[in-house]
N, C-alpha and C positions, 0 to 999 in steps of 0.2 A: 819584606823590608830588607833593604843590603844596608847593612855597617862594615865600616870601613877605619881599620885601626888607624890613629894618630901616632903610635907613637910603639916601640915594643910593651906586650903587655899580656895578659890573659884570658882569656874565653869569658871566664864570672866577670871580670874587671871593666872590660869594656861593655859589658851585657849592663853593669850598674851601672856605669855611666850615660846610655841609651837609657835607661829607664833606673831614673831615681827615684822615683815614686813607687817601685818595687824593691823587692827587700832579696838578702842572698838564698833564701828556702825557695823561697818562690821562683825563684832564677834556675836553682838549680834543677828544682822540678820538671820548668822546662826545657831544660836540657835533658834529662834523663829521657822525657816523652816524646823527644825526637822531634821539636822544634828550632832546634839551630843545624844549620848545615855546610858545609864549605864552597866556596864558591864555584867549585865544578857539581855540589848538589848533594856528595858524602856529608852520612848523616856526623854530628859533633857530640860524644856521649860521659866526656871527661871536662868537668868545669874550668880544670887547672891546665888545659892544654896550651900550648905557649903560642902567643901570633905576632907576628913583625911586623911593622911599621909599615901599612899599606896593604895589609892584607885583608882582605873583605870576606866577610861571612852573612850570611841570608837568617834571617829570623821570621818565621810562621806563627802564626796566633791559629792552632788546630780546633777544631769541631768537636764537640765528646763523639760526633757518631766517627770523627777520621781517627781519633784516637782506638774507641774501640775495636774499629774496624783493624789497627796496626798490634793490638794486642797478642805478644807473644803467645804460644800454643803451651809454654813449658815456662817454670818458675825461672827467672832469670836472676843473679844475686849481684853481678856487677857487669855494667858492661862502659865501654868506651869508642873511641877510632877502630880501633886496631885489637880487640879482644872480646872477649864475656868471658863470665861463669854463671854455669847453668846448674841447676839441681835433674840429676838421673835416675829416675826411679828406677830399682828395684827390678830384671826383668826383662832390661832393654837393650841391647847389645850400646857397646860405643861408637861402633862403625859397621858400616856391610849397607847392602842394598835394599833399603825401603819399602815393602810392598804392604798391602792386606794384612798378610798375615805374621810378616817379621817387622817391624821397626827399628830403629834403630838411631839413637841422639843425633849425630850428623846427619840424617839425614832429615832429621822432622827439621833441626837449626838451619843446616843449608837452605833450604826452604825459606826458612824463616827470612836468613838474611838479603836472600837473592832476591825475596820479594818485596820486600819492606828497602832494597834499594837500590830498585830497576838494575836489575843486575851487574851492579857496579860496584861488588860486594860479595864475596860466597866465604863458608867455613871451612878453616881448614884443620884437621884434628892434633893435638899436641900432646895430647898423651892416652890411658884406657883408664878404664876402670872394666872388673871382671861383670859381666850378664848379672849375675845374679846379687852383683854390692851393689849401693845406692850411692846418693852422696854428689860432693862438688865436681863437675867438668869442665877442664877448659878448651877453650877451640880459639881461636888465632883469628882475623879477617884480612890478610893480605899473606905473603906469602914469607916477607921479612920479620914479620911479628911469632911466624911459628920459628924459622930459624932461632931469631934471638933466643927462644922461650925453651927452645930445644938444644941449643949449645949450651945456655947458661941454667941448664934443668938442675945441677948440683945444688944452686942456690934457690931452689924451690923445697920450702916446707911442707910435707904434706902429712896431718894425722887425720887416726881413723879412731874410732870406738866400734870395740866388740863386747861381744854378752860370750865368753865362752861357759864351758864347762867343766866344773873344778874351780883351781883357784892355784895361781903360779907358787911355787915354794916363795919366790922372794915376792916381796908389793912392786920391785923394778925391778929391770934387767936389760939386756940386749941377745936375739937370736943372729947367730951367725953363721952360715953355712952355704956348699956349691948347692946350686940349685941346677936338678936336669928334668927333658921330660921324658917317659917311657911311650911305649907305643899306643899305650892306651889315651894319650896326652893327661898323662897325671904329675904332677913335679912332684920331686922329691928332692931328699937332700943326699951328696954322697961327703963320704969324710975328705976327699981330699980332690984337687983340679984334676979334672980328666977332658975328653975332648967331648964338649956339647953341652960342660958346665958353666955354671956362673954363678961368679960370689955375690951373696945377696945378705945384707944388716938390717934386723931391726929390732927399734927398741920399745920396750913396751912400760907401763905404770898402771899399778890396781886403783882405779877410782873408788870403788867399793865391792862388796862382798853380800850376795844371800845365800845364806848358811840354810834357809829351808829349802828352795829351790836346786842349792850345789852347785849355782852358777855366779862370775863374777863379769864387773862393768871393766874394761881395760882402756886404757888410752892410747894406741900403736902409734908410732913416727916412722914412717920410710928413711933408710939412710938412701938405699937403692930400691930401686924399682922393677921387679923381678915380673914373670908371671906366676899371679897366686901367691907369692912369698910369703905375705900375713898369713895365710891359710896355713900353708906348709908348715913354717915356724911354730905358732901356735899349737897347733896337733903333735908337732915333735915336744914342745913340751908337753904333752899330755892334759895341751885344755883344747881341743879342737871347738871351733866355735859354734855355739848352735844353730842349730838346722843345716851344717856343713857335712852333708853323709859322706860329701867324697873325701873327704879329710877326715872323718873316722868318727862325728859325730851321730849322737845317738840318733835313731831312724825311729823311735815314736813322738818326737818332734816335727811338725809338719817343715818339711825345704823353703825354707825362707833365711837363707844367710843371714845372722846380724851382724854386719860388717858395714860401715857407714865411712864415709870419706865428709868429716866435718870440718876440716881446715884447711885452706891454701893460702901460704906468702910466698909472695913472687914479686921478683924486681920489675916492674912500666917502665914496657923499652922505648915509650918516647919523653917520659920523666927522670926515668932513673928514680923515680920513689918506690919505696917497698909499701906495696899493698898487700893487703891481709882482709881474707871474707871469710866468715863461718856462719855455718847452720846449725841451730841449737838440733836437740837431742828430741827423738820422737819419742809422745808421750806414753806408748805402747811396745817401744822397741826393748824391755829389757822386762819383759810380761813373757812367758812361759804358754801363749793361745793358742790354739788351733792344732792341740794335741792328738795325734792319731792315735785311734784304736784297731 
């Protein structure tokens, strides 16, 4: 079915108007499921995307088996035109080349997007996260949407939560130091700028504290975006995070980072609205299991 805007106006707005007998959940629903499309066939995945006066868009009534058949392979937490956030487990690189036996987010997404629209569509990466954090990732779908995302990355919010070890003298603070790598590719921190550093801030807040375990819940914010920087910092102060051996934590905890990327606000560079997605807190992530002997 093609609609065809009357007038300037919005994706939800004209969708209500075609179908007033349906309501704005239900509208948006289908839009999330990738039944509105643009008239060259781009899928529509932001309700409030703006259309002008004469502009037509394609509406599908999908099948549950086309639907499930279209179901992402990875949890998805927002997506639109022109972007997602995805959730990364734990283990999987953010980039690199796809096989058997390495995986890798871009590359399961790429997949995802190239297929789901006839490749008229691929991912492009917009920032990391380290192998072994988990947590929110975003990736771009055109090639203007990573730019924007990446000139105006200052105004991207990103926190994490960690389970370190110990417990910071203050409940807040801010680490701040050059960050370099050694040959081993390990960062560290040097006291002052030299050639191959770089200044890296962040700031952290105690959520809470267990006093029998000797570990505490943290809330980290990126000023900048270093490689490892949370790690780093944190170990400098003398709570390296658990299960973080390379950063000095205790090795009869099994390697499982807990480091978690649960928050992103970022400016939608075809709105100009600040969106904001989180993922709550895993119900296991600040449990002490799978203890080596």
């Amino acid at each position: 079915m093609i609609l065809t805007a009357d007038r300037d106006t919005s994706l939800i707005d004209l969708l209500l108007e075609a179908f007033p007998d349906s309501n704005r959940t239900r509208l948006k629903k289908a839009i999330r499921l990738g039944c509105v499309s643009t008239a060259d066939g781009a899928l529509m995945k932001h309700a409030e995307t703006p259309l002008h006066k004469g502009e037509r868009v394609s509406f599908k009534r999908y099948s549950a088996r086309e639907l499930y058949r279209e179901k992402a392979p990875f949890r998805i937490l927002y997506e639109d035109d022109d972007l997602m956030v995805v959730f990364k487990p734990a283990g999987i690189l953010t980039s690199g080349r796809t096989t058997e036996k390495v995986r890798s987010m871009f590359g399961i997404v790429n997949s995802y997007v190239l297929q789901k629209t006839r490749h008229r569509q691929r991912a492009y990466t917009v920032h990391r996260l380290d192998r072994e954090v988990c947590g929110l990732l975003m990736f771009a779908k055109n090639e203007e949407t990573k730019a924007f995302l990446q000139d105006h990355w200052q105004e991207v919010e990103k926190k994490y939560y960690a389970l370190v070890e110990g417990c910071p003298e203050k409940a807040s603070g801010v680490c701040s130091s050059f960050l370099k790598e050694n040959a081993r590719q390990v960062m560290y921190s040097v006291a002052q700028e030299e050639a191959g550093a770089k200044w890296a801030v962040t700031h952290y807040r105690t959520l809470r504290r267990h006093e029998a375990e000797g570990t505490a819940l943290l809330e980290v914010r990126l000023e900048t975006g270093r490689k490892n920087q949370i790690r780093v910092h944190l170990s400098d102060m003398g709570c390296p995070i658990v299960g973080d051996r390379k950063y000095g934590a205790d090795d009869s905890v099994k390697r499982q980072i807990r480091l978690m990327a649960y928050s992103l606000a970022f400016p939608n560079p075809r709105t100009g609205r600040r969106e904001k997605v989180e993922i709550g807190l895993p119900k296991d992530f600040e449990l002490l299991t799978g203890v080596e002997q």
